[in-house]
DRENZAKOL-40852 format. One line per field, with one value per residue: residue number from 1; chain; x, y, z of N, C-alpha, C in turn. Coordinates in pm, 1 decimal, always signed. Layout:
% DRENZAKOL-40852
seq	c(NUM/...);
mol	c(A/...);
n.east	c(X/...);
n.north	c(Y/...);
n.up	c(Z/...);
ca.east	c(X/...);
ca.north	c(Y/...);
ca.up	c(Z/...);
c.east	c(X/...);
c.north	c(Y/...);
c.up	c(Z/...);
//
This chain:
% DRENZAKOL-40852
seq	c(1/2/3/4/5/6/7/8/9/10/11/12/13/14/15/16/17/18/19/20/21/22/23/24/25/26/27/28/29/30/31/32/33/34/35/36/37/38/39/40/41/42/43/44/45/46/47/48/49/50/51/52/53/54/55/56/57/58/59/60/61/62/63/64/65/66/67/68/69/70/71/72/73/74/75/76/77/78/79/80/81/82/83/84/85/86/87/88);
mol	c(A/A/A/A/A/A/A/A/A/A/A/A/A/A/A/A/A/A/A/A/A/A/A/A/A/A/A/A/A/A/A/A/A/A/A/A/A/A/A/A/A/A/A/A/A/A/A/A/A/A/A/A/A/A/A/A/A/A/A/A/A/A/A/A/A/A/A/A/A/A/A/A/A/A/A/A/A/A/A/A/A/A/A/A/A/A/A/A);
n.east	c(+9488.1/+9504.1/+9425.5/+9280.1/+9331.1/+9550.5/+9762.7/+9756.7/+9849.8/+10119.7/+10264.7/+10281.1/+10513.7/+10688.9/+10812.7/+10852.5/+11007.5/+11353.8/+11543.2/+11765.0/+12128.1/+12044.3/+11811.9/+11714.4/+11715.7/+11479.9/+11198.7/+10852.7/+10566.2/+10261.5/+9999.2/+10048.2/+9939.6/+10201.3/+10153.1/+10012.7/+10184.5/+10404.9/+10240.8/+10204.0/+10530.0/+10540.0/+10423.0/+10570.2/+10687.7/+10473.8/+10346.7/+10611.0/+10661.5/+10366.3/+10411.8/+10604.2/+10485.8/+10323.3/+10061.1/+9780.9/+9753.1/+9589.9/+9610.0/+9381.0/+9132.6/+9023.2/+9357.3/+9479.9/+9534.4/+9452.3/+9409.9/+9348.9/+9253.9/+9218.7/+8977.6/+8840.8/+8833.2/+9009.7/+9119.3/+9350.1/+9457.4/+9669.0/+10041.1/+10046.4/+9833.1/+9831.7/+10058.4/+9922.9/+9730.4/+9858.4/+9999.6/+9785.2);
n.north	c(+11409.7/+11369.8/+11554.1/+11430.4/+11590.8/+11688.4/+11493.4/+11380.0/+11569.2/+11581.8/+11339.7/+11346.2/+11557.4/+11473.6/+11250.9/+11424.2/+11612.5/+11765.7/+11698.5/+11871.3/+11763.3/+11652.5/+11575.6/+11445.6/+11168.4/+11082.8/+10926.1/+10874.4/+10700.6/+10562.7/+10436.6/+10092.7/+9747.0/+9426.8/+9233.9/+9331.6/+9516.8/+9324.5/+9216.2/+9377.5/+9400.0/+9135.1/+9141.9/+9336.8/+9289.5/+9315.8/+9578.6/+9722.3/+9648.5/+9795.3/+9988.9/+10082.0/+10008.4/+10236.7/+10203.1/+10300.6/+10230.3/+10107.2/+10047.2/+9864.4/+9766.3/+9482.5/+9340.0/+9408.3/+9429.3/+9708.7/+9762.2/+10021.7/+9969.8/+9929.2/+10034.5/+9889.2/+9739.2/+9583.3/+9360.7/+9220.6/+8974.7/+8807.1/+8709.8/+8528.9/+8515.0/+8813.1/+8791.9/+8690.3/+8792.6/+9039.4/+8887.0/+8833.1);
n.up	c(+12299.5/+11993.7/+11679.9/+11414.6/+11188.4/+11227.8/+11284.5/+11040.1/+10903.4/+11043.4/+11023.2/+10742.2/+10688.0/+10857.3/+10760.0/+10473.3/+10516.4/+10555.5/+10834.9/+11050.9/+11212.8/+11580.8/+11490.1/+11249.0/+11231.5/+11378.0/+11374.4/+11289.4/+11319.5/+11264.7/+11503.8/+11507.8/+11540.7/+11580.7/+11428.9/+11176.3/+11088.4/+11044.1/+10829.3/+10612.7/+10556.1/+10451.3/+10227.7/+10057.2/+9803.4/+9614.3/+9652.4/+9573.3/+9333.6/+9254.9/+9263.5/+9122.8/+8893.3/+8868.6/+8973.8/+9169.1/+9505.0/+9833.6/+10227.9/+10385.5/+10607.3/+10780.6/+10823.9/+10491.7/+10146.7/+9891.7/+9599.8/+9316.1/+8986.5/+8648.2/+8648.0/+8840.7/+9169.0/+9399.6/+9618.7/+9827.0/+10048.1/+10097.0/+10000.4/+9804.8/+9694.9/+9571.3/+9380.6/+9247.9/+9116.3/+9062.1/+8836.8/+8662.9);
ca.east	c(+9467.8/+9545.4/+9308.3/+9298.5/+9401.4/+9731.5/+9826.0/+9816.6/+9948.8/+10240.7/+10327.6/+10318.4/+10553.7/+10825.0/+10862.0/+10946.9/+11103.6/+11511.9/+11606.8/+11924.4/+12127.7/+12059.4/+11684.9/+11759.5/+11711.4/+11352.8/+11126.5/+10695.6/+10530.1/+10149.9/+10006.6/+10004.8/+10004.7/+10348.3/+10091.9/+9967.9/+10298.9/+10451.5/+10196.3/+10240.6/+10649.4/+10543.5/+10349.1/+10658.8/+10699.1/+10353.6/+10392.6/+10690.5/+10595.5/+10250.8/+10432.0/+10730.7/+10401.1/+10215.2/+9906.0/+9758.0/+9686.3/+9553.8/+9584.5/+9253.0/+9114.8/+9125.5/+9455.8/+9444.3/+9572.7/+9314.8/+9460.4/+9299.4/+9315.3/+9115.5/+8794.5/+8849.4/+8900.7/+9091.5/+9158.3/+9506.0/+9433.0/+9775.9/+10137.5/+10005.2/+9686.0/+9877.1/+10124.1/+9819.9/+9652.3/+9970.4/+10001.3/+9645.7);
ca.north	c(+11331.8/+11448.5/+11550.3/+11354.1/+11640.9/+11773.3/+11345.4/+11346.9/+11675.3/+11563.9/+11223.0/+11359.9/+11655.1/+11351.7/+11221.9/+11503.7/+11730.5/+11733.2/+11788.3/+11878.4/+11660.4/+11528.3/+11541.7/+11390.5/+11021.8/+11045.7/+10857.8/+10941.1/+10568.9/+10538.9/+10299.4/+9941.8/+9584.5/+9374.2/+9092.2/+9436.4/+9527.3/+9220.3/+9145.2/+9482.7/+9379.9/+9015.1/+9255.9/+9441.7/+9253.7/+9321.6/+9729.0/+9743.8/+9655.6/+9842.2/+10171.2/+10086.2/+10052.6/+10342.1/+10159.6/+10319.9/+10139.0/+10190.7/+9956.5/+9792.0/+9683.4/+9391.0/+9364.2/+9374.2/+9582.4/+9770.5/+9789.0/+10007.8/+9950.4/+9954.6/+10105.0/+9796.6/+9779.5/+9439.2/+9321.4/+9170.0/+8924.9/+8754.1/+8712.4/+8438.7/+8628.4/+8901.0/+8742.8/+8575.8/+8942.2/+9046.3/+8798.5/+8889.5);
ca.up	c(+12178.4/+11864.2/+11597.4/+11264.9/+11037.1/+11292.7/+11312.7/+10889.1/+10836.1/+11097.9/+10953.2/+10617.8/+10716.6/+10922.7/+10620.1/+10362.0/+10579.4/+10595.3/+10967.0/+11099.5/+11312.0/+11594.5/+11458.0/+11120.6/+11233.6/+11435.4/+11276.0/+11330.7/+11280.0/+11311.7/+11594.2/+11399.5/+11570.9/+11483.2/+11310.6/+11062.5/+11022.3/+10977.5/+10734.4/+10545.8/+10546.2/+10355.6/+10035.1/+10000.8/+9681.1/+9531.9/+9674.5/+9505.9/+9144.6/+9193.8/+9280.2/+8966.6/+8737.6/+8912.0/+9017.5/+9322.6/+9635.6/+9980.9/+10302.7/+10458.7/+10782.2/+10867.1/+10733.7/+10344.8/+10048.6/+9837.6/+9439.5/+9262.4/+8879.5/+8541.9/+8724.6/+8997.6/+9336.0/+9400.9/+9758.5/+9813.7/+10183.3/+10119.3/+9913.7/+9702.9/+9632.5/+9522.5/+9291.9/+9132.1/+9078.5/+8960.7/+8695.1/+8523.4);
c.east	c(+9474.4/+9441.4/+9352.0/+9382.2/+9534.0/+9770.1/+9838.6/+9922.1/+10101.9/+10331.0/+10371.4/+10456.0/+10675.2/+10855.1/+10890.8/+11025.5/+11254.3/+11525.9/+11707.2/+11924.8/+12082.0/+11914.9/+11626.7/+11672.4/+11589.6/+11296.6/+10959.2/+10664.8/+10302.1/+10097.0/+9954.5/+10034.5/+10113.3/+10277.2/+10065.9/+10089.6/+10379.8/+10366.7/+10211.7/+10427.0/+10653.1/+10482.9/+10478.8/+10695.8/+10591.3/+10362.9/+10486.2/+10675.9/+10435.3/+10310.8/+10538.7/+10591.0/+10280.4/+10104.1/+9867.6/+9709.2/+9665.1/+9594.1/+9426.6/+9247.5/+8992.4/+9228.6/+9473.6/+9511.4/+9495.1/+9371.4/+9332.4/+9346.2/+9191.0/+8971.3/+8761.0/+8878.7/+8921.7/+9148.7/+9268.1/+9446.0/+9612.5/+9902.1/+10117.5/+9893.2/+9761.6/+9961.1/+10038.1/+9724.5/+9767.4/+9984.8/+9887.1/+9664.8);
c.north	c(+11424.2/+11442.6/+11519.4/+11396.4/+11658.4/+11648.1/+11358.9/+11419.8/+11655.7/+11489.8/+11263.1/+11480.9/+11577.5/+11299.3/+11298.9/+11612.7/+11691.7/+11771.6/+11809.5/+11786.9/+11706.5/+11453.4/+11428.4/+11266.0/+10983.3/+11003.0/+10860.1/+10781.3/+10625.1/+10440.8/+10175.2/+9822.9/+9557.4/+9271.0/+9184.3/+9470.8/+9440.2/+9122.0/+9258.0/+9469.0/+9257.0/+9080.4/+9371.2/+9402.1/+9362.4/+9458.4/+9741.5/+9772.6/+9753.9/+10016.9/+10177.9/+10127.5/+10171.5/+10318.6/+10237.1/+10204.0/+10212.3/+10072.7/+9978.0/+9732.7/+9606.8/+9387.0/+9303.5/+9502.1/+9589.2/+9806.1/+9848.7/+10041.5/+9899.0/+9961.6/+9994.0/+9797.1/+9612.5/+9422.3/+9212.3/+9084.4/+8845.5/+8750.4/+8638.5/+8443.7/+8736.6/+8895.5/+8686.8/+8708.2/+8984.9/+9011.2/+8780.9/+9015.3);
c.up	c(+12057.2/+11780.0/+11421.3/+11184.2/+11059.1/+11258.6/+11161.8/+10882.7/+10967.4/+11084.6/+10844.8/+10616.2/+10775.7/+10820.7/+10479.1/+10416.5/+10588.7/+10740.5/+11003.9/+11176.9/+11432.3/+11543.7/+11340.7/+11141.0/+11338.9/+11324.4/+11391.8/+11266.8/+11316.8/+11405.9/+11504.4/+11477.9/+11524.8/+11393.3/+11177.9/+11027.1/+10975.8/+10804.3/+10597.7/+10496.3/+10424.8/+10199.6/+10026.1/+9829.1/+9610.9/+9545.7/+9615.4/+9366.5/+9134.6/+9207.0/+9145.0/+8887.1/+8780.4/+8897.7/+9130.4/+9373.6/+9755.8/+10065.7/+10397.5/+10606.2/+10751.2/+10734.2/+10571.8/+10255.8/+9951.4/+9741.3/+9398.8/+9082.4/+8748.1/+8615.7/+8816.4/+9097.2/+9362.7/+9560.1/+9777.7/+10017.9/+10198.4/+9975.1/+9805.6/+9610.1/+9550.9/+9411.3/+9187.4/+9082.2/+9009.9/+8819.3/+8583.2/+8486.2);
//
């Protein structure tokens, strides 16, 4: 089993590293349900525009996205939620 800090510092490291071929095209995922990922795939909108206007965010358990923004912490549970946070 892997220990917390090697599993960050290894993800974060699959993703900015260039590799040569045939290495190039591995891809390092974290373990996620398909209902968490599929629900992380439907907020691609709302992730989109919060990373254009450089809001930070985090993701939540149970599945949720965690805005934070003018000294708030704003909980995103769905696409229609989020569009409606958006729009204030």
């Amino acid at each position: 089993m892997l220990l917390p800090e090697f599993k960050e510092q290894l993800l974060r490291a699959s993703r900015t590293s260039d590799m040569p071929d045939p290495y190039g095209q591995i891809k390092i995922f974290v373990d996620l349900s398909a209902a968490t990922l599929q629900f992380r795939k439907n907020l691609t909108p709302i992730t989109s525009t919060l990373r254009d206007q450089n809001v930070a965010y985090r993701w939540g358990y149970p599945a949720k996205l965690l805005v934070h923004h003018r000294e708030a912490l704003h909980a995103i549970t769905s696409l229609e939620l989020g569009i409606t946070k958006l729009k204030d």
